[in-house]
LOMAR-844297 format. One record per atom (N, C-alpha, C): residue in three letters; chain; atom name; x, y, z. Coordinates in nm, 2 decimals. Each point is the difference from the previous one (the first is absolute). Last residue first. Example, Ala and Ser with C-alpha at 12.3 -4.5 7.8 and 13.67 -1.06 7.14 Angstrom:
# residues 2
R  SER  A  N  1.28  -0.22  0.71
R  SER  A  CA  0.09  0.11  0.00
R  SER  A  C  -0.08  0.11  0.08
R  ALA  A  N  0.03  -0.57  -0.01
R  ALA  A  CA  -0.09  0.12  0.00
R  ALA  A  C  0.09  0.12  0.00
//
This chain:
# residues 107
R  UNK  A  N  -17.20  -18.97  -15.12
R  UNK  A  CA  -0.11  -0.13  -0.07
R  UNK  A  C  0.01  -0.10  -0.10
R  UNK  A  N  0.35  0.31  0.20
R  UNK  A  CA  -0.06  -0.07  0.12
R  UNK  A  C  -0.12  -0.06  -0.02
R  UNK  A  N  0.27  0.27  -0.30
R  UNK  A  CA  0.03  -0.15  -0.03
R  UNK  A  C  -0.08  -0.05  0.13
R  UNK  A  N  -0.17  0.39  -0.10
R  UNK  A  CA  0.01  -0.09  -0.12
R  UNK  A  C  0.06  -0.07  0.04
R  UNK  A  N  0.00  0.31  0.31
R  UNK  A  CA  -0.14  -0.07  -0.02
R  UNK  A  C  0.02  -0.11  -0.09
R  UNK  A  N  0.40  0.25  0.04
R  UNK  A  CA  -0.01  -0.04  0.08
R  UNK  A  C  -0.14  -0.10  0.02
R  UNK  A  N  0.04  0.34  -0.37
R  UNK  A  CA  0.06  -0.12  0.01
R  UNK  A  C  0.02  -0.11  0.09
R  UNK  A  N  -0.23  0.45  0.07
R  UNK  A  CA  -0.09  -0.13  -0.06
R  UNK  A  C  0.09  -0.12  -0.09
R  UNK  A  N  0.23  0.32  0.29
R  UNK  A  CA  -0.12  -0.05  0.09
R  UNK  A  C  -0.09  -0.09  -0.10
R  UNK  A  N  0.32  0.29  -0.16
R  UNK  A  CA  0.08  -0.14  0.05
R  UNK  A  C  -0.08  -0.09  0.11
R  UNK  A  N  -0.20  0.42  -0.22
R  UNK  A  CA  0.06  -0.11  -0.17
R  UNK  A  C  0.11  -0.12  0.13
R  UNK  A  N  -0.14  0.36  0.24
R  UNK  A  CA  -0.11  -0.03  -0.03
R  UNK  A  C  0.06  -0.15  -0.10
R  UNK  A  N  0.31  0.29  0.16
R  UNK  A  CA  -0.05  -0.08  0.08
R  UNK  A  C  -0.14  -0.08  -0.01
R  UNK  A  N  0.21  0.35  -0.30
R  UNK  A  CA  0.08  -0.17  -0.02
R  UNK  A  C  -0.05  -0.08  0.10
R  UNK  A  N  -0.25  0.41  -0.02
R  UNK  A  CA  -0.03  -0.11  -0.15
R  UNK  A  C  0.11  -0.06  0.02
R  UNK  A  N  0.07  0.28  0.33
R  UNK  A  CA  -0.12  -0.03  0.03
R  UNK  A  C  -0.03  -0.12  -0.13
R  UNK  A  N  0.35  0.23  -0.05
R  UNK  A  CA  0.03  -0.06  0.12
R  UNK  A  C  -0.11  -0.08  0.02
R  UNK  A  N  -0.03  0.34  -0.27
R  UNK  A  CA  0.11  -0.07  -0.11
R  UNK  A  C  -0.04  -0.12  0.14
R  UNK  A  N  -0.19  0.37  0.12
R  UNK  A  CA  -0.07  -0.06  -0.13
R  UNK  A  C  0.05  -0.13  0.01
R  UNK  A  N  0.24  0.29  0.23
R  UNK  A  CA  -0.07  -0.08  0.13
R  UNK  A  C  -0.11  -0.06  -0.10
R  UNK  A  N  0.33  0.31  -0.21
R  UNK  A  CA  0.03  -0.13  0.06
R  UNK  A  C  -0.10  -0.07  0.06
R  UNK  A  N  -0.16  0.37  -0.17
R  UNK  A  CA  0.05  -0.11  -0.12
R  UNK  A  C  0.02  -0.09  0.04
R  UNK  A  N  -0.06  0.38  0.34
R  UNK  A  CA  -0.10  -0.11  -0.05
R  UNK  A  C  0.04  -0.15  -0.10
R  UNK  A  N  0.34  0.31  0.09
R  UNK  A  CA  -0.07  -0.09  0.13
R  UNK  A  C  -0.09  -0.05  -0.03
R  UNK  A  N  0.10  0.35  -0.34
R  UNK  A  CA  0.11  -0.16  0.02
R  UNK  A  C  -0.06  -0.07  0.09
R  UNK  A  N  -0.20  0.41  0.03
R  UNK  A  CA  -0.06  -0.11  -0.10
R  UNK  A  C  0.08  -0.13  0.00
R  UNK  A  N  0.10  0.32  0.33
R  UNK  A  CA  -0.08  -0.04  0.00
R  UNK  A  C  -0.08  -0.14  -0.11
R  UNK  A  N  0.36  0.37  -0.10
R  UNK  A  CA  0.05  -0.14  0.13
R  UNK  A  C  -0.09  -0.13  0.05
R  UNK  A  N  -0.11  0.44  -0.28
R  UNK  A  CA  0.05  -0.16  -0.06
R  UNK  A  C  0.05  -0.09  0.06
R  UNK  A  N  -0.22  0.36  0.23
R  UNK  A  CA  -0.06  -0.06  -0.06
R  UNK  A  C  0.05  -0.11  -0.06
R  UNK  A  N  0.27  0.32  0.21
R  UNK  A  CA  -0.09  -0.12  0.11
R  UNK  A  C  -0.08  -0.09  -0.10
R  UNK  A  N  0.45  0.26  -0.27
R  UNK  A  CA  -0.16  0.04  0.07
R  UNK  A  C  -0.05  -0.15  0.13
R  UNK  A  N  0.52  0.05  -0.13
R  UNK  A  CA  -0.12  -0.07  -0.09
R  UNK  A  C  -0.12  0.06  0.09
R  UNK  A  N  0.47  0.23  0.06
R  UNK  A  CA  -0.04  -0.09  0.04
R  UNK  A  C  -0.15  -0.05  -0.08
R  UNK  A  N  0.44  0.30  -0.24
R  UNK  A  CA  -0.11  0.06  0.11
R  UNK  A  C  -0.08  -0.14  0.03
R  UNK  A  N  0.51  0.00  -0.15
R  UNK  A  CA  -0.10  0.04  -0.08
R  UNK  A  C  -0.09  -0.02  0.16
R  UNK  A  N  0.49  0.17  0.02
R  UNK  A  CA  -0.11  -0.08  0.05
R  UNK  A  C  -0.08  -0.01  -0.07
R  UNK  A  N  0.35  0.32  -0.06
R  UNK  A  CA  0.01  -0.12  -0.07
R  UNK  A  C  -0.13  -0.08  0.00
R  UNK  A  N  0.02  0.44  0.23
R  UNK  A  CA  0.05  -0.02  -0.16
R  UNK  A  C  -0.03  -0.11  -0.07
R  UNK  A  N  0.09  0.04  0.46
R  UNK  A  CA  -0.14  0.04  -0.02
R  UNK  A  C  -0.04  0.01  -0.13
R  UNK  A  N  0.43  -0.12  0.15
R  UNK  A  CA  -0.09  -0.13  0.00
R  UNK  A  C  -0.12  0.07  0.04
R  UNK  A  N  0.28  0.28  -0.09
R  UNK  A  CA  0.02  -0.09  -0.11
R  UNK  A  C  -0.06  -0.08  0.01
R  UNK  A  N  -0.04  0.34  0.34
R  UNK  A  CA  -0.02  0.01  -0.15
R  UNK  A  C  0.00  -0.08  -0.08
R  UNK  A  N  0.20  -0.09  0.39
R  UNK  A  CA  -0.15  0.00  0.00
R  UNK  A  C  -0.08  0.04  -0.10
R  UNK  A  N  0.48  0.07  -0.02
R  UNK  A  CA  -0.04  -0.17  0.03
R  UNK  A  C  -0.14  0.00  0.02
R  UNK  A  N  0.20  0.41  0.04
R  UNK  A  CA  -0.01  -0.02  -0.17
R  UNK  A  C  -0.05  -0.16  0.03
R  UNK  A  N  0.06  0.17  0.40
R  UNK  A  CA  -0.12  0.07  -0.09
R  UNK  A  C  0.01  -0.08  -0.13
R  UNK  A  N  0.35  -0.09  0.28
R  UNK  A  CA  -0.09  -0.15  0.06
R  UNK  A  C  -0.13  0.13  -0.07
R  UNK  A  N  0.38  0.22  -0.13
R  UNK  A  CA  -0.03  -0.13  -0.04
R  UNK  A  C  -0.09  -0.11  0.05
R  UNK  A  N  0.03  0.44  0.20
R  UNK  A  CA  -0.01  -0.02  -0.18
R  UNK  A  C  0.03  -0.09  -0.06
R  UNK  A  N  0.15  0.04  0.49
R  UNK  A  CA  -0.14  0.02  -0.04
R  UNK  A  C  -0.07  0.00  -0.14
R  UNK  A  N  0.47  -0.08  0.01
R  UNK  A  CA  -0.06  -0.12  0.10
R  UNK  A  C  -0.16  0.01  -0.02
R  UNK  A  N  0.29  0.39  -0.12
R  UNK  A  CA  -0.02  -0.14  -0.11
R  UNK  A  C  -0.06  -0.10  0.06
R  UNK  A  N  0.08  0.38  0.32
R  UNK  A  CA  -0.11  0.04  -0.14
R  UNK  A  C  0.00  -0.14  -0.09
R  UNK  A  N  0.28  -0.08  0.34
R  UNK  A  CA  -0.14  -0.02  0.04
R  UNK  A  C  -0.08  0.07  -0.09
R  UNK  A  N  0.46  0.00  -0.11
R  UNK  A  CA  -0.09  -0.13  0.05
R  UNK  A  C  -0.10  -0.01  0.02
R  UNK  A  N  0.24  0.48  -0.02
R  UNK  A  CA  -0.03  -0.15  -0.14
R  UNK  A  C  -0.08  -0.08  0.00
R  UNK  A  N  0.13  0.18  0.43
R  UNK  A  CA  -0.12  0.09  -0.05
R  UNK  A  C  0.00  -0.06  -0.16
R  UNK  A  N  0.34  -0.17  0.21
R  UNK  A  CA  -0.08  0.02  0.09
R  UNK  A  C  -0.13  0.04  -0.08
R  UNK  A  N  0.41  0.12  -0.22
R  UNK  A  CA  -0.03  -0.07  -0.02
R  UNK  A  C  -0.14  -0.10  0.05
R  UNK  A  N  0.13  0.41  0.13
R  UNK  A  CA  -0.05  0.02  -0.08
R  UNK  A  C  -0.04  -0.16  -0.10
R  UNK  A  N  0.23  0.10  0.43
R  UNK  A  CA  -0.14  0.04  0.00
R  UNK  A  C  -0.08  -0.03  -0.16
R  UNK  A  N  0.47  -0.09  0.09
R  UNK  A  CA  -0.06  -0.09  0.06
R  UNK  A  C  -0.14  0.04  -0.01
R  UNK  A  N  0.26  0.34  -0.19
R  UNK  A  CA  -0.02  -0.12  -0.08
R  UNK  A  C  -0.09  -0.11  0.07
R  UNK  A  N  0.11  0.36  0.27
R  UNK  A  CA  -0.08  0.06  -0.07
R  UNK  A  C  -0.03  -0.14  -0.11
R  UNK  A  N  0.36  -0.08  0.35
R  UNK  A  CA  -0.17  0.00  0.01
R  UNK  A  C  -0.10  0.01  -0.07
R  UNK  A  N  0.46  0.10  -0.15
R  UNK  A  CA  0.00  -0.18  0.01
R  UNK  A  C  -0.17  -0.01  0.06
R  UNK  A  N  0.23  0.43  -0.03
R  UNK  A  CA  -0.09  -0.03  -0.14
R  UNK  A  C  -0.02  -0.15  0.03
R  UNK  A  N  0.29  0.19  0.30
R  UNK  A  CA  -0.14  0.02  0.05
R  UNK  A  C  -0.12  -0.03  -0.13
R  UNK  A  N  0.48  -0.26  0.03
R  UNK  A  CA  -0.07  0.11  0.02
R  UNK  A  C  -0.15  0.04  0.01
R  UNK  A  N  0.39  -0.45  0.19
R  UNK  A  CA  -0.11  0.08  -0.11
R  UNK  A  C  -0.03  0.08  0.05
R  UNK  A  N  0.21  -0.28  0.30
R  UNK  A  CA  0.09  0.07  -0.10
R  UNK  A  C  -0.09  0.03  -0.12
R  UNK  A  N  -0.19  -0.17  0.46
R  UNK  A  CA  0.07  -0.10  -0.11
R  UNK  A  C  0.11  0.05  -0.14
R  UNK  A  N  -0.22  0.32  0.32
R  UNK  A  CA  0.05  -0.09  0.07
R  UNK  A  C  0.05  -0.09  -0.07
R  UNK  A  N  -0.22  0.33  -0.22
R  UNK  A  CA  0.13  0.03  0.03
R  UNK  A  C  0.07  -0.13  0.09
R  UNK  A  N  -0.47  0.05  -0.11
R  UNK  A  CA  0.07  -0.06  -0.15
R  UNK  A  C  0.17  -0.01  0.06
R  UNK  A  N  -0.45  0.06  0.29
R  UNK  A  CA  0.08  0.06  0.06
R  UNK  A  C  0.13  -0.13  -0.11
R  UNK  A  N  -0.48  0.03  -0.03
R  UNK  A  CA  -0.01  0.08  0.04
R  UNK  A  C  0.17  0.06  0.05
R  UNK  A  N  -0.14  -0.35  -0.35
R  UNK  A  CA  -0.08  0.08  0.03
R  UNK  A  C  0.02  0.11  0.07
R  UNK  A  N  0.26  -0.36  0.04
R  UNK  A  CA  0.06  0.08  -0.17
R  UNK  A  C  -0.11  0.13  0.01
R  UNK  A  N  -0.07  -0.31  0.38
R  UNK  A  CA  0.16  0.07  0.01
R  UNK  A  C  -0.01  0.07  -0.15
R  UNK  A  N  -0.39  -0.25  0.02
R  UNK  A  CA  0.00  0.10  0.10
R  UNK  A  C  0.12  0.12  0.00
R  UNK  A  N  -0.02  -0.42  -0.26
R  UNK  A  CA  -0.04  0.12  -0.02
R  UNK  A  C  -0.01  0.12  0.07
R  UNK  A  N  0.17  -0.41  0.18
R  UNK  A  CA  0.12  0.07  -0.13
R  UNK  A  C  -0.13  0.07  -0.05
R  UNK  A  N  -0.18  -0.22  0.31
R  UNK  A  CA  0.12  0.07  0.07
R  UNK  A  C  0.05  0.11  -0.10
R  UNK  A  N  -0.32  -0.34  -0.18
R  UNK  A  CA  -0.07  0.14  0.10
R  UNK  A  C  0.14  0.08  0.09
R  UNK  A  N  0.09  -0.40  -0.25
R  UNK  A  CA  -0.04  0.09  -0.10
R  UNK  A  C  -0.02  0.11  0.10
R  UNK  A  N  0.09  -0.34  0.27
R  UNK  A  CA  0.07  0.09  -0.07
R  UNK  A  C  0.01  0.06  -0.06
R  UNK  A  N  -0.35  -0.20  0.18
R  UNK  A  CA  0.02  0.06  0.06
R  UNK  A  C  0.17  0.09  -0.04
R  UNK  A  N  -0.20  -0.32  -0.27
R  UNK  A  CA  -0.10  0.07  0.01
R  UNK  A  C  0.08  0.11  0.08
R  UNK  A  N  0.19  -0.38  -0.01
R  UNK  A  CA  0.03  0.07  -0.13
R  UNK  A  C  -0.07  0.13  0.00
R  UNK  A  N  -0.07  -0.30  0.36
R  UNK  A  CA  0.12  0.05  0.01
R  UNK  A  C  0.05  0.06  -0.14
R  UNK  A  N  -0.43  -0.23  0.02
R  UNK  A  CA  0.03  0.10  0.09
R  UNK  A  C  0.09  0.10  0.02
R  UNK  A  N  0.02  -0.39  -0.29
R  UNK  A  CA  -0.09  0.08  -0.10
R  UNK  A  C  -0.03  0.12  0.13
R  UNK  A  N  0.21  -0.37  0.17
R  UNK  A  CA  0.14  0.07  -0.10
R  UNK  A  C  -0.14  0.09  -0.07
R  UNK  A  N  -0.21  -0.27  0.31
R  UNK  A  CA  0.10  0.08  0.06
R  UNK  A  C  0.08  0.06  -0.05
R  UNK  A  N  -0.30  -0.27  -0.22
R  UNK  A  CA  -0.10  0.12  0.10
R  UNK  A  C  0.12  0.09  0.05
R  UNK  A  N  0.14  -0.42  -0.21
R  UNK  A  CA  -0.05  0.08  -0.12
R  UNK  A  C  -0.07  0.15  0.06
R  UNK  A  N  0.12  -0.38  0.35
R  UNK  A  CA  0.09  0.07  -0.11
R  UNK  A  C  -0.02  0.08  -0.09
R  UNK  A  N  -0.39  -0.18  0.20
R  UNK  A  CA  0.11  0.04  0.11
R  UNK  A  C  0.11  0.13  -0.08
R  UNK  A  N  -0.26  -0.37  -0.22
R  UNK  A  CA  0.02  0.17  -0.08
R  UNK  A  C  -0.02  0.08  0.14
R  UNK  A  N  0.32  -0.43  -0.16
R  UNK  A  CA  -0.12  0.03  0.08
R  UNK  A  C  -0.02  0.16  -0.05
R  UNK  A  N  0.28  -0.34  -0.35
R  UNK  A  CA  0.01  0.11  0.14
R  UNK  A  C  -0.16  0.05  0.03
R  UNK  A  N  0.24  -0.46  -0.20
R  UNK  A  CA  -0.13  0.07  -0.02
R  UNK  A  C  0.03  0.12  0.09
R  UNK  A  N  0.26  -0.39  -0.34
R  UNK  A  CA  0.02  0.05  0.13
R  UNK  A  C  -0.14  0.13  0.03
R  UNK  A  N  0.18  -0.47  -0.33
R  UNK  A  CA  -0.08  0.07  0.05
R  UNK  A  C  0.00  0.12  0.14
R  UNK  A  N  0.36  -0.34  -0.30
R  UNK  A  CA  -0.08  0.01  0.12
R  UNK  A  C  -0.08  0.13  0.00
//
């Protein structure tokens, strides 16, 4: 059986995680001793804190880079242009060649 959780549910536990994360740092952050950690337990929380978001930001960089890197560069207006024509050639001579068959068998 298939069972589906609403995202009611999925909204209300991803809140309450949230809001406890935010509790428990706050407490290690500013006051380590109340939960039985030392005052080096903040300084670490900071620093890892401060990790994340240097890597976080240098990574969504190096990702722009790569896919600035990678990307080959977009086809000029002009060739775009010519294809279009070609096609609308190609298009134009099949509709023509199925119009004078159409004549042919109608005589």
């Amino acid at each position: 059986m298939y069972c589906m959780v609403s995202d009611k549910v999925i909204g209300t536990v991803i809140m309450v995680v949230a809001v406890i994360v935010i509790v428990f740092y706050a407490i290690v952050l500013f006051n380590p001793g109340l939960i039985g950690l030392s005052d080096s337990a903040s300084e670490i929380l900071v620093k890892i804190t401060v990790f994340i978001a240097v890597a976080g930001i240098m990574g969504i960089l190096a990702w722009i880079g790569y896919t600035l890197a990678t990307t080959p560069p977009p086809k000029p207006i002009e060739e775009i242009e010519k294809e279009i024509e070609e096609e609308l050639k190609k298009l134009e001579k099949e509709l023509s060649q199925k119009e004078e068959k159409g004549e042919k068998q109608t005589s």
